[in-house]
Structure formats: C-alpha cells, structure tokens
C-alpha positions as CSV (number, residue, x, y, z in Angstrom):
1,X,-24.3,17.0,7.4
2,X,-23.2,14.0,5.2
3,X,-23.4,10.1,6.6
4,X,-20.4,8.8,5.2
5,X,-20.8,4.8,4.5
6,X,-17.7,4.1,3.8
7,X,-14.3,4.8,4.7
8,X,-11.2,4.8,3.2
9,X,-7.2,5.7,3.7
10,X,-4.4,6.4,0.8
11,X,-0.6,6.7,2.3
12,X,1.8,8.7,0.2
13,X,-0.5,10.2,-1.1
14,X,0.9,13.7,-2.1
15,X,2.0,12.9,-5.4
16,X,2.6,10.2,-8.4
17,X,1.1,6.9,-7.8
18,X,-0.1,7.8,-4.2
19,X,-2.3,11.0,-5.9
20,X,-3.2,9.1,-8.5
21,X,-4.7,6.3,-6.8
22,X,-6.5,9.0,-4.4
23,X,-7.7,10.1,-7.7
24,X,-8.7,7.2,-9.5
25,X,-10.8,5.9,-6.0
26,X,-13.3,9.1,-6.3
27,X,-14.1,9.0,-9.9
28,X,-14.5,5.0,-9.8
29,X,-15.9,4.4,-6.6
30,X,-19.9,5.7,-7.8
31,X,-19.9,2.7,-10.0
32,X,-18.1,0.4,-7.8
33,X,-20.0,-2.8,-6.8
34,X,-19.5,-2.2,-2.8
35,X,-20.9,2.0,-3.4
36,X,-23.7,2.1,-1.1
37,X,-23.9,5.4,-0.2
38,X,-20.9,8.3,0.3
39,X,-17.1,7.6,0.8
40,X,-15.0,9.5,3.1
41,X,-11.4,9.5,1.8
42,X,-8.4,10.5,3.5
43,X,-5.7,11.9,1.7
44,X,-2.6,11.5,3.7
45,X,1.3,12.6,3.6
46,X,4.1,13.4,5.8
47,X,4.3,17.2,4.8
48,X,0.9,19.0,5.5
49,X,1.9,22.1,2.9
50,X,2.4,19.2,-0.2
51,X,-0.6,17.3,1.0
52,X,-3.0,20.5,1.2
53,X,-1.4,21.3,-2.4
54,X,-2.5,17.6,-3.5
55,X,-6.1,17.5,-1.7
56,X,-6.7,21.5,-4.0
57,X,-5.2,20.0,-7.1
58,X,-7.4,16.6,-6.6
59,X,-10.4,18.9,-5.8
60,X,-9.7,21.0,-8.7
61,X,-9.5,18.2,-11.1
62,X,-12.7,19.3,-13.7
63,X,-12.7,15.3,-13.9
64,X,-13.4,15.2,-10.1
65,X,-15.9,18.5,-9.8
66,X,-18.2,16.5,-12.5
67,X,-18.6,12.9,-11.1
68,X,-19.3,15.2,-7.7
69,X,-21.9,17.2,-9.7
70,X,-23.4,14.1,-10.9
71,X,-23.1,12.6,-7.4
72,X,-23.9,9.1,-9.1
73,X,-25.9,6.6,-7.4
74,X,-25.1,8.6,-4.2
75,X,-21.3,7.6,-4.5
76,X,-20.4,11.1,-3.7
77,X,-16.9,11.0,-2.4
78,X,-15.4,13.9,0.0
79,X,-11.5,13.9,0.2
80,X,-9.9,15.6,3.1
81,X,-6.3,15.5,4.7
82,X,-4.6,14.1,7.3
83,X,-1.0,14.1,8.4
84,X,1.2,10.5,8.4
85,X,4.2,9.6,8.4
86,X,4.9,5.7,8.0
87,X,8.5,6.3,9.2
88,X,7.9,7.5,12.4
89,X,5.3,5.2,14.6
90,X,4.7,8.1,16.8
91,X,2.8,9.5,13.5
92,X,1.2,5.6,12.6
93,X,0.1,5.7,16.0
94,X,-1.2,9.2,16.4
95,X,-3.3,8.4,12.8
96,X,-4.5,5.1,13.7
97,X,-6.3,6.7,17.2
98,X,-7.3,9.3,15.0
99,X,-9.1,6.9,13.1
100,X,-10.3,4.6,15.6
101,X,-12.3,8.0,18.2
102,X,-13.6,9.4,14.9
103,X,-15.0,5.9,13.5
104,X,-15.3,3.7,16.0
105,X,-17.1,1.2,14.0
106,X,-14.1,0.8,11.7
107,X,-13.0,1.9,8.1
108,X,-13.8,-0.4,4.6
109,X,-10.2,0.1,3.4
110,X,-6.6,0.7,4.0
111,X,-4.0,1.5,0.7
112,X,-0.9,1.2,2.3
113,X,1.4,3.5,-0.8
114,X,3.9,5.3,1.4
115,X,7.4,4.3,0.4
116,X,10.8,6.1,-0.3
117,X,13.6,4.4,-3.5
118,X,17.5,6.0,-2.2
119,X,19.9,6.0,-4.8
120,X,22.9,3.9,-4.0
121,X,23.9,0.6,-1.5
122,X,25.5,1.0,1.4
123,X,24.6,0.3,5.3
124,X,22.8,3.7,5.9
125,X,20.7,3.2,2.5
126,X,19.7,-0.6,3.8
127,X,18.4,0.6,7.0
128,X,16.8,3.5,5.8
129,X,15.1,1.9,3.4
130,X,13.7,-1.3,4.9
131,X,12.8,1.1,8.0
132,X,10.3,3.2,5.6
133,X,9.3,0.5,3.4
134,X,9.3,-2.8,5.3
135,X,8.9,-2.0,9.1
136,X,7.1,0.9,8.6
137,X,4.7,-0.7,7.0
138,X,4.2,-3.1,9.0
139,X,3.9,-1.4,11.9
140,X,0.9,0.5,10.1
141,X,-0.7,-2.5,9.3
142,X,-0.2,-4.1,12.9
143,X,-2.1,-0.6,13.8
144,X,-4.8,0.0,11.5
145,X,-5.6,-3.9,10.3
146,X,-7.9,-4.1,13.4
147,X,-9.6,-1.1,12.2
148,X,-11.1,-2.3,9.3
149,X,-14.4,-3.6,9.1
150,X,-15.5,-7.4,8.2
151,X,-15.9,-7.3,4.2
152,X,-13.0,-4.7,3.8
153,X,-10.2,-4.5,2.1
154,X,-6.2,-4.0,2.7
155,X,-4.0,-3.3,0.0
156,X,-0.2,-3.3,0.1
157,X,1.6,-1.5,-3.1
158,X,4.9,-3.4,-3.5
159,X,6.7,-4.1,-6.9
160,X,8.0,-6.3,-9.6
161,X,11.1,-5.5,-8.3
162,X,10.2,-7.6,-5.2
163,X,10.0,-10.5,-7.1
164,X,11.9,-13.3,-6.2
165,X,14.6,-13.7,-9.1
166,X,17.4,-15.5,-9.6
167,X,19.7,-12.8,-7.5
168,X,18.1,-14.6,-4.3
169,X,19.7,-18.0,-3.2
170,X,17.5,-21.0,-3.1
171,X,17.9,-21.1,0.4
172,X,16.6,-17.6,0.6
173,X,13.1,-18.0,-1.3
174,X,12.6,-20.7,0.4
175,X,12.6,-18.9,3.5
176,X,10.3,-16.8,2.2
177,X,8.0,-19.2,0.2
178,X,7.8,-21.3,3.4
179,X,7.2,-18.3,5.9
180,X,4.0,-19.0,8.4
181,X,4.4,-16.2,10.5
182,X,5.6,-12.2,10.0
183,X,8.6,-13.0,12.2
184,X,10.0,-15.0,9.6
185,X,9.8,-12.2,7.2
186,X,11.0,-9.5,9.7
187,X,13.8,-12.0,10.4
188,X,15.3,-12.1,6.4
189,X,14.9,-8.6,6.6
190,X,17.3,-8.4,9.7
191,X,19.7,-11.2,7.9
192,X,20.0,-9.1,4.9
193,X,21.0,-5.9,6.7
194,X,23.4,-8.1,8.6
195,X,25.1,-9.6,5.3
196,X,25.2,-6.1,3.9
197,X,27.3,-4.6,6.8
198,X,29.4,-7.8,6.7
199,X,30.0,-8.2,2.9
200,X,28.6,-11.1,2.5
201,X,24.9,-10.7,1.3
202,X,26.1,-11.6,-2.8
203,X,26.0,-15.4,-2.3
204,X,21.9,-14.8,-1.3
205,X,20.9,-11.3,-2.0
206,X,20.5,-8.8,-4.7
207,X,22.0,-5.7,-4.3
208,X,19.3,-3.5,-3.9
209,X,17.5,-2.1,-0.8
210,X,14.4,-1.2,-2.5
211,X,13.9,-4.8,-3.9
212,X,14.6,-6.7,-1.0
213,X,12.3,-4.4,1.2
214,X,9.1,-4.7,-1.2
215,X,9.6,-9.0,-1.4
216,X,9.5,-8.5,2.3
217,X,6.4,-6.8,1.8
218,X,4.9,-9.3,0.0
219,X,5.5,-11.5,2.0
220,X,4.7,-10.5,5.0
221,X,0.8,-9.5,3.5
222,X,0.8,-13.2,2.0
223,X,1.7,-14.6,5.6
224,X,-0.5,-11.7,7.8
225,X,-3.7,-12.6,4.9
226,X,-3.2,-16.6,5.5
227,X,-3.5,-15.8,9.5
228,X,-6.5,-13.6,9.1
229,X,-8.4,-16.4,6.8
230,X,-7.5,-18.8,9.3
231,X,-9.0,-17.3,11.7
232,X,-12.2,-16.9,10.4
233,X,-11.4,-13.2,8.9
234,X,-13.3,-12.4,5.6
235,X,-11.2,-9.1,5.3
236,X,-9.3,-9.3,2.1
237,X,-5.7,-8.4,2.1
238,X,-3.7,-8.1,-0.9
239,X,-0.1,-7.0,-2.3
240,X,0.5,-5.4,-5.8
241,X,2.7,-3.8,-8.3
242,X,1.1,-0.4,-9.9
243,X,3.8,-1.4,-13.1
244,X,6.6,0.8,-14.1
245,X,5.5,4.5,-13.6
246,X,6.7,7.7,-14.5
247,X,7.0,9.2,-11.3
248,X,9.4,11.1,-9.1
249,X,10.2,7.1,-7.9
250,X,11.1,6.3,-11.1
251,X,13.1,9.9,-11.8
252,X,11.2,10.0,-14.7
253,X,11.5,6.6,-15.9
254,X,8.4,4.4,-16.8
255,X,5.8,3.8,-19.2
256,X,2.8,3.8,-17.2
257,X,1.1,7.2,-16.4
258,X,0.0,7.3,-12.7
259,X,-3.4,6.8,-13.6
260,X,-2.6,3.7,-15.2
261,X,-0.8,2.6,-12.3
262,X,-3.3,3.6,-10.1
263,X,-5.9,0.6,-11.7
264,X,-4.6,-2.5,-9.5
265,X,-4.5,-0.5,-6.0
266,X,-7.9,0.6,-7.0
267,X,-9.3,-2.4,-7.9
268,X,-8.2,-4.5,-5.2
269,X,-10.2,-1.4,-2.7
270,X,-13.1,-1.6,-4.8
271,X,-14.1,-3.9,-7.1
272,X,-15.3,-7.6,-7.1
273,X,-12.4,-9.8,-5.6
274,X,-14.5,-12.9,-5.5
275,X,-12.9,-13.2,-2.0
276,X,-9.8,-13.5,-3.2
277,X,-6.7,-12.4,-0.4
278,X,-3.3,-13.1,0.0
279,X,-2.1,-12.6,-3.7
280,X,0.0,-11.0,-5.2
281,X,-0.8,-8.5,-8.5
282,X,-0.1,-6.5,-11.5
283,X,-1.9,-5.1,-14.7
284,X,-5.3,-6.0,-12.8
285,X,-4.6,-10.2,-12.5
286,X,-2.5,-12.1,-10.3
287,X,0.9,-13.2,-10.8
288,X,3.4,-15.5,-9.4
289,X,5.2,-14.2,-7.2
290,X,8.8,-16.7,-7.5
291,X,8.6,-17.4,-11.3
C-alpha cells in the first residue's frame, strides 16, 4: 500500500487547461523541489462519466506511463477521481469533508480551475456567471483553505481579462486596489449585478461577466493571502492567468496549447516561490495587476 506524502486537488479538471494542468503536475512533480516522496492527485469534475474519460486518457498518456515507470526520485504520482461541482456548495462541501476524514493531517495544495465563459450580457448571464466563477470559488476556498498544510500552496486560475483596464471607473479600481477584507470584493461583485439590472453599470463597468468575475477573483486571493500572512500563515496563495488557450473556453481561440497554459498553475503548486503570495501571474512571472 503506497504512503502518499503529498496531496494535491485540480478543479475543472476534465478537460483543456484543467486536464492539462492535472497533466503537467505528474510528469513535473518527480523533479519538483518540494517531491519528497509520492503525490496523491485528485482529478476532479462535475460530470463523473467526462472525468473517468479524463483520469483513462491522463493514465493513458505514454508521457505519463514512462515518468511512472521511471518512478524518479520516488515522485511517483497516482491520479484518481473525485466528483465536484464548484456551483453547488452542497458538492464543495461534500468534497471538502471528503478531504478532511481521508487526510486529516491536511493536503499540500489546492488549484482552484473550475470556471464556466456564457456567451452574451444580460441579467441571467451576470448571475450565472459570478455564481460559478466568483462565489463559487470562494466558497471552495472558505472550505478547503483550512485544509492545507503549513508550507502549501493555493492557486487561483483567473485571467488577463480580469485586469483592471480602462473600462473600470477610477472609483471602481480603487475599491478594489484598496480592499482589506473579502467583503469588499464580494460587495463590487453585488454592485455590478445591481448596475447591470438597472442599466447603469457603463459609467464603471465593462461589459462582460467573465471579466468582472475573474478581477473579483483576484482580488479576493490578494486580500484572503494579505490576512493569512498577517496572521502568521506561511501558506502561499496566489492568482494567475494560464494566457490565451485554445480551449473549449476560448471556442477554439488562443495561441497557447493547454500544456503551455498549464506552466504558471503548475509552478505556483510546485516549484520554488521564494515565499512569495498574494500575486498575481502570467507566462511564469508576476504582473501588475492595474497597469
């Protein structure tokens, strides 16, 4: 019976970046500076028929069955599946206890991927989409944050399209630059939907769903990584965009391949941070996040 050492979670991970990053994590993590021993990776996606075809196509990658063969400096890595939804809490919920009777010492890392891009802008679209993206989100970290160890790692896959542009008011960024707690993020999100079904959210908003819920997702990880350090947390918590992928996301858009997006997720799980948290990234480095 294998001693797993390390433990790690992927949402979304049935296909495109989510997969990839699932992926990437095994045939990286042998060489990885915090590989001491084997890694227990769960696979997880809303539909349990896409993510048992997604754990057989990751276990029938021939890159996969060789760096297992090789088991490298013990860094074997066994993948296995597990249901979540991040739009329903029931299912957060249900994962995070799952989590917390089978390792009750805690897990090393959290990839939070799980997300959902609706065509169009309208009320139902808004809602929808900041539910998935923004709350549902959050509500998994408010769950599974106090599951990981000291020393591990929580990574929050956003985008460049959450950047902080010139479609935002000045009043609006600095709401969000000056945030100190994840009420004041959760409360933009609440005063976008409310401008949306009024008509009035083109003075301070862009129109788009998708963008405004992923710059409430950075800034919510800044703000919830600024309380952890305070407190005397050394887990490191960090936000990033995987680029422009070709994905189903992206209907076929991009010019990334989902292994190339995969590299900042992936890094920030398992490579040297030099303790770095709270930051946002992209192509590996940080990057400003209102600029």
């Amino acid at each position: 019976m294998t001693t797993y050492t390390r433990i790690g979670a992927v949402t979304g991970a049935n296909k495109g970046v989510g997969l990839a990053i699932v992926r990437q994590l095994t045939l990286q993590y042998p060489t990885s500076p915090i590989n001491n021993g084997p890694l227990l990776l769960y696979l997880t996606a809303r539909n349990e028929e896409r993510g048992k075809a997604a754990l057989d196509a990751i276990n029938g990658d021939p890159a996969i069955k060789q760096a297992k063969a090789l088991r490298r400096h013990g860094g074997l890595t066994e993948i296995q599946y597990h249901a979540l939804d991040i739009d329903d809490d029931t299912s957060v919920d249900r994962f995070a206890s799952f989590l917390k009777e089978q390792h009750p010492q805690g897990i090393d890392f959290l990839i939070n991927n799980a997300a959902i891009a609706k065509r169009g802008f309208d009320n139902t679209v808004v809602r929808d989409t900041l539910h998935c993206n923004y709350y549902g989100t959050y509500h998994a970290m408010q769950r599974m944050l106090p599951l990981i160890k000291e020393g591990g790692r929580l990574v929050n896959v956003a985008s460049m399209s959450g950047h902080l542009n010139s479609k935002y008011s000045d009043s609006i960024k600095s709401r969000f630059l000056n945030a100190t707690k994840p009420e004041d993020i959760s409360q933009l999100m609440e005063d976008f939907t409310s401008a949306v079904a009024g008509g009035t959210y083109e003075k301070d908003w862009p129109s788009s769903a998708y963008a405004v819920s992923k710059a409430g997702l950075i800034g919510l990880t800044k703000v919830v990584a600024r309380d952890h350090k305070q407190a005397g947390s050394n887990i490191l918590i960090n936000v990033c965009c995987p680029g422009y992928v070709v994905t189903d996301m992206t209907r076929g858009g991009g010019v990334k391949t989902p292994d190339q997006g995969a590299q900042t997720p992936v890094m920030l799980a398992i490579h040297d941070l030099q303790d770095t948290s709270g930051e946002f990234w992209q192509h590996e480095k940080i990057i400003d996040w209102d600029k």
